[in-house]
N, C-alpha and C positions, 0 to 999 in steps of 0.2 A: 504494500500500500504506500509505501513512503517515496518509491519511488516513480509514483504517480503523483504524488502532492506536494514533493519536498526539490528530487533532483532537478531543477531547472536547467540550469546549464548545460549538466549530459544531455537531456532528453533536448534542449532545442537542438543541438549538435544533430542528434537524432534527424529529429524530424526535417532539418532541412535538406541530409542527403536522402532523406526517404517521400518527399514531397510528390512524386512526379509516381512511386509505387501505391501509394495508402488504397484509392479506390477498387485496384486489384487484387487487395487482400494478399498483395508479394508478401513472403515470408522476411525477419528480419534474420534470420539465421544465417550464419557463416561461421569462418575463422575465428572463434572465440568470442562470438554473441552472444548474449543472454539469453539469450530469445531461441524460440520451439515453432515451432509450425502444427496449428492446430486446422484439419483440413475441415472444406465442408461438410455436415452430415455426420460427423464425426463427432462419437457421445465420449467425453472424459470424466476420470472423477476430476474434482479442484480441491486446491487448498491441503485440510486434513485426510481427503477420501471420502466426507462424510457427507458430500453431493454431488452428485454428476449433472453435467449440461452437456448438450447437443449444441454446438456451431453449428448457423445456416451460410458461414461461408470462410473462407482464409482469414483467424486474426493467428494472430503470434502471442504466443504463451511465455510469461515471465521463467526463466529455468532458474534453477539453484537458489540460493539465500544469502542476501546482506544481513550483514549484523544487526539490521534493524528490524529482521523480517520475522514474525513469527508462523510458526508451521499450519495455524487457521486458516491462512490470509494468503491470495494468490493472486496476481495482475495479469491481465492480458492489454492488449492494445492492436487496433489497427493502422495507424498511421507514425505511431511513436509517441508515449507517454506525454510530451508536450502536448500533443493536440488534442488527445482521446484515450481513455482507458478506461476499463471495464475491470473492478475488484469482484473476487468471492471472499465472503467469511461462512465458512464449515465450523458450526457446531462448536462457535467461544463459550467456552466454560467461565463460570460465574470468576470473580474474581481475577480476571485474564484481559488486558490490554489489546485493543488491533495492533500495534507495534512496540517494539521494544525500549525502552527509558533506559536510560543510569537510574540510579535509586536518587539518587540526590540532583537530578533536572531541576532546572529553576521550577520548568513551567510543565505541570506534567498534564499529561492525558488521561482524563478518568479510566477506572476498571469498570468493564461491564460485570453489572448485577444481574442475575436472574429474576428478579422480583422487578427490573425496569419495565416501564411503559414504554409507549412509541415515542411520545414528548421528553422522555427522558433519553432514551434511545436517538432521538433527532441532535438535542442538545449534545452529545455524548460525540455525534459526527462533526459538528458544528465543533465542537471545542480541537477537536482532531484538526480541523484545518489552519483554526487561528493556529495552534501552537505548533505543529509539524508543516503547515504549508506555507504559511507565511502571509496566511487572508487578512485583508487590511478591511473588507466588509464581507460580510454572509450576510443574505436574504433567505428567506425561508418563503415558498412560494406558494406551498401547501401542505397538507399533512392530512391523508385518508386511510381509512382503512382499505383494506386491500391483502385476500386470499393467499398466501403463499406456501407453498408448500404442503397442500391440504388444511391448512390452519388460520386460525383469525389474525393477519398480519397488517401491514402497512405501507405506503403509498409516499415517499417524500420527495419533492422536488423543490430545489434551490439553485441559488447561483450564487458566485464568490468572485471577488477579486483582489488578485492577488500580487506581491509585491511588484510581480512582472510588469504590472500595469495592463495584464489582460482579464478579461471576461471569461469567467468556466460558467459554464451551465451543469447541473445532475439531476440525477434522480435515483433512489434508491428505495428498493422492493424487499421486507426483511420479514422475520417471525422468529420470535422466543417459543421455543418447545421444549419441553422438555428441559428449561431453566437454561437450555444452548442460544447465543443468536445464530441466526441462517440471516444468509443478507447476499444481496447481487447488487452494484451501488457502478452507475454510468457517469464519468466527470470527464467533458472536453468543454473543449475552446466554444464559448457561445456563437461566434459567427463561422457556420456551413457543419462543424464538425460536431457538433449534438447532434442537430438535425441528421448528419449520414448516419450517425452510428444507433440512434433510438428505435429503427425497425430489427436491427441485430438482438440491439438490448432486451429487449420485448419478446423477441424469438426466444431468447436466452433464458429469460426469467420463466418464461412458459415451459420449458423442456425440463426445468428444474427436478431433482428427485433425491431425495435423502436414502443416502444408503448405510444399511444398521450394521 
């Protein structure tokens, strides 16, 4: 997750030798990239294991782990994290961070509870971006309920801006089961790159399936 909301600098590097691939769903795989190629139609588990989604077309799967990453929490992207990425969180256990801290961070990122609400749950994203992304404002655009998983979940859609001096757009589809969160959460660039990636996102959140 963080290096969807934190790496600027890498990811624009990214994104500008990958500008002219993103709509073909080109894979970013090579000579010692991070990145996996997830093809179309193609059902993977994410994260812990403990959801699987179906891709309805080429994005690239975040591979291995930064010191910041925890084993919940998995990134894809189709154009390069600067523009657009698509998080999984598989079945966070109470008391468990979406990323990793020093114990002694100034500014730390709440643990999710099992006993959170959605508003708490919202807040909880919301605080993740001030202090890991460097959102200078968050908007909160909506907050519905909304099915996921078989379960009474939630619906959030916001927009941030952030030190870059750009516009993100998201939205994130989640549910507490079983005291776990489940979450699928879409953040790009508000001009062209929400828009391409929110019929994938939607595909994605749909295909969704927890596996025990």
């Amino acid at each position: 997750m963080t290096k969807m909301i934190k790496t600027f600098a890498l990811a624009n590097a990214l994104a500008l030798s990958l500008s002219a691939c993103g709509s073909t769903g080109s894979s970013l795989g090579g000579l010692g990239s991070p990145y996996g190629l997830v093809r179309a139609g193609q059902t993977v588990n994410v994260g812990s294991g403990a959801m699987s989604v179906t891709s309805p077309r080429e994005w690239n799967r975040q591979g291995g782990f930064s010191f910041t990453d925890v084993r919940w929490v998995e990134d894809w992207t189709l154009n390069g994290p600067y523009l657009d990425g698509i998080t999984f969180v598989t079945a966070l256990p109470d008391n468990k961070r979406l990323i990793w801290q020093e114990y002694k961070a100034d500014r730390q990122v709440p643990r999710f509870r099992s006993t959170m609400t959605a508003p708490e749950v919202a807040s909880l994203l919301e605080t993740l971006f001030r202090v890991e992304g460097g959102s200078v404002e968050f908007r909160t655009l909506g907050l519905a309920p909304r099915t996921f998983l078989g379960a009474n979940g939630f619906q959030l859609d916001f927009e941030h801006l952030d030190g870059d001096e750009v516009w993100r757009k998201g939205r994130a589809v989640g549910a507490v089961i079983d005291g776990r969160l489940y979450l699928v959460m879409l953040d790009a660039a508000r001009a062209h790159y929400y828009a391409q990636a929110l019929p994938d996102y939607e595909a994605i959140v749909r295909s969704a399936a927890r596996r025990r």
